[in-house]
N, C-alpha and C positions, 0 to 999 in steps of 0.2 A: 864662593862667598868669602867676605873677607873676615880679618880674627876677630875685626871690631864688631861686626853682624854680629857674629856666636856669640860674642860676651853679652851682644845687648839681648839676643834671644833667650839664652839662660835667664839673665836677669826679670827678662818678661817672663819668662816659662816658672822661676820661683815664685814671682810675683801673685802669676796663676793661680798655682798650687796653694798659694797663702789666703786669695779669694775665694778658692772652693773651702777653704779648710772654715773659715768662717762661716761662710753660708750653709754648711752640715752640720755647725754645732762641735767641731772639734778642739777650739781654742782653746788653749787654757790660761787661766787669769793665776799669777802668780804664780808659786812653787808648791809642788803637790803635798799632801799630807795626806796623816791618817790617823785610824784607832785602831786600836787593838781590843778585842772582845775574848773575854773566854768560856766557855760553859762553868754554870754552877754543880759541881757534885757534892750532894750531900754529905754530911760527917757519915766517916765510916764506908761510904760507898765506893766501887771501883768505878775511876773515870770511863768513857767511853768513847774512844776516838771517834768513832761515826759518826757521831750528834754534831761535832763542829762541821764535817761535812756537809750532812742536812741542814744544820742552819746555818750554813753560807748558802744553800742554793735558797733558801727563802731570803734573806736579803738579797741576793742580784735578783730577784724578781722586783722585791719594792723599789730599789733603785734603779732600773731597769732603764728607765728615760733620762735619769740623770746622768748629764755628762760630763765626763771625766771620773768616774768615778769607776776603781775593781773591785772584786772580791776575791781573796786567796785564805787557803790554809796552811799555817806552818807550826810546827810543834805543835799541834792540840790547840791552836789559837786561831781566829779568824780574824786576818786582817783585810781592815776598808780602807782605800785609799780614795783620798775624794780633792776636789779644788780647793784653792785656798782661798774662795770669794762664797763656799760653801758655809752656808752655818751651822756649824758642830755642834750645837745644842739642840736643833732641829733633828742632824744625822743620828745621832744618840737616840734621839727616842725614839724613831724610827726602826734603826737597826735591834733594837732592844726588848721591843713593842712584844706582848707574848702574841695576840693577836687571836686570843681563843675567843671565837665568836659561838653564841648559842643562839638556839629561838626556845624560850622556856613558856610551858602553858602556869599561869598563874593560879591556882586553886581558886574557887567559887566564892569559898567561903573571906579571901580579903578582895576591898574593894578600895580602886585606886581614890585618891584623898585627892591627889595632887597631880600634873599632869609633867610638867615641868619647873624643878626636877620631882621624880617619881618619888609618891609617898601614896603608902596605904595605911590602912587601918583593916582591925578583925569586924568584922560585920556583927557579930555574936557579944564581943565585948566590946567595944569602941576604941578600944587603944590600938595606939599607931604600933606599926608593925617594922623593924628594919631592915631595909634591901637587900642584908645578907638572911635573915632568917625568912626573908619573901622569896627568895633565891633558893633555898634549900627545902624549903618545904614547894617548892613547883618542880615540875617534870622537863625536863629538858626533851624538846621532841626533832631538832632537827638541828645542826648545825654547819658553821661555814663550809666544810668539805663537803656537802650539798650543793653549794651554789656550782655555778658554770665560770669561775672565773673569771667573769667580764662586767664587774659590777664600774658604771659611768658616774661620772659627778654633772650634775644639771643645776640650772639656775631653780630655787626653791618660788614657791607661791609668795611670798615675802618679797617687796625689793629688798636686794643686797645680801640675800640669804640662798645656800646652795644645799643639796641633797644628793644623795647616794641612788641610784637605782642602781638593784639588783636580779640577778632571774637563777632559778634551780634549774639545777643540769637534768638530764635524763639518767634515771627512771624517777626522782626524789621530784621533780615537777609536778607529775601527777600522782604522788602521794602527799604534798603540799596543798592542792587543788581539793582532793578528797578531805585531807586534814581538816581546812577550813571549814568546807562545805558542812561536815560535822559538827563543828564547834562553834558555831554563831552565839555571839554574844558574847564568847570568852575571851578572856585578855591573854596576849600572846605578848611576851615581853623580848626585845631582842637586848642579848648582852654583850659586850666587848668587856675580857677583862676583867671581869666583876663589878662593872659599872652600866649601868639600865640606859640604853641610849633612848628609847621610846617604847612603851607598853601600849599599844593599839588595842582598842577592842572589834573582836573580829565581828562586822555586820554583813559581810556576803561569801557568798564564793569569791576564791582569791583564783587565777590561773597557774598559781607558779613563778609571779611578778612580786614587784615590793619595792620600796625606798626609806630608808632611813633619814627624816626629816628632822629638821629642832632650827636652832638658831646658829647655824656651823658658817662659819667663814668660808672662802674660798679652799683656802689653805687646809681645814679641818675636813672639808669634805674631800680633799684629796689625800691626804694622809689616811683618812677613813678606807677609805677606795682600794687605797695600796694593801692595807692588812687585810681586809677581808679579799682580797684578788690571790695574794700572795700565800695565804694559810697562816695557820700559827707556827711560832718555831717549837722546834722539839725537848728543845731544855733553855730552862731561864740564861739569860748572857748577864756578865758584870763586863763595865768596862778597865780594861790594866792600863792602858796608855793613851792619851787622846791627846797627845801636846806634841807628839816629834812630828819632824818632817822628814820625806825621804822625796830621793829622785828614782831609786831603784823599781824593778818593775815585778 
């Protein structure tokens, strides 16, 4: 073979390399960047290096499809590194997200006013009642580390509107299933956060199934998807640096 072959085989052979690199989603669009997160410790308390550990692995779950994107730990800090065609205002709440999901039973005695968004009132006295003292005064009977992990986003009953489906892992399936079957007619509110996504009232056996419905974008229904997939993190994060860029890895 002559040197002139080689040269053009390499060049075809990089050219390759550059075709696969795209068709798997490897490329990346401009120079890489990041933030930097750190756990919150409250006044007075000792830091705890583990925490950033555990919530670095709950972010590379959410971010998990996203590509180009790491997670690492250094000093007590979790840094995300992500594309720079990424939107950081997006990454931020994302990685930030506490993600504490509940299914709370709503006591008897309030009844929902309102469906979207969730208002009740006291049955006994009329007045409206607020989401945080509707919240405290219900039971919390079941939450996200229940689920199995594999909560899907599907197109909703609505054009143009998307939902969550969810399923309970085993054993918490079929005490979901019992749960229900129990409590016909009560309201089961599910929470993210401290914000009421949908307060259902329960009219049959449920098998351990479920989806989080309302008026969610594409986008919300995936965001949704990821925190409840991923768990909650273990301590609140602030952000220190979300403007430099690095090439480092």
């Amino acid at each position: 073979m002559e040197e002139g072959d080689g040269r053009m085989l390499r060049v075809r052979g990089l050219w390759l390399v550059g075709a696969l690199c795209l068709l798997s989603g490897c490329a990346r669009v401009g120079p890489k960047q990041y933030l930097e997160l750190a756990p919150q410790t409250p006044p007075g308390a000792k830091a705890d290096p583990s925490l950033a550990y555990l919530a670095s692995d709950v972010i590379s779950l959410r971010l998990r499809d996203i590509v180009g994107t790491d997670v690492a730990v250094k000093a007590g800090r979790i840094r995300v590194g992500f594309q720079a065609n990424t939107d950081r205002d997006w990454l931020v709440r994302v990685c930030t997200a506490r993600g504490e999901l509940t299914f709370v039973l709503i006591p008897e005695e309030l009844e929902v006013a309102q469906t979207e968004p969730c208002e009740w009132t006291d049955a006994a006295t009329g007045k409206d009642v607020p989401t945080a003292e509707v919240l405290r005064r219900g039971k919390v009977v079941f939450s996200g580390a229940d689920l199995n992990g594999e909560a899907e986003v599907v197109r909703g009953a609505r054009p143009g509107t998307w939902e969550v489906r969810f399923e309970f892992g085993r054993p918490r399936k079929q005490a979901f299933e019992a749960f229900t079957r129990s409590h016909i007619g009560s309201c089961l509110a599910i929470v993210l956060d401290g914000e009421v996504l949908m307060a259902p009232v329960i009219k049959s056996r449920i098998p351990g199934t479920g989806a989080v419905s309302g008026d969610f974008t594409r986008q919300e229904a995936q965001d949704l998807a990821r925190l409840m997939n991923s768990g909650p993190l273990p301590v609140a994060l602030s952000v220190v640096d979300s403007q430099g860029q690095s090439t480092k890895g």
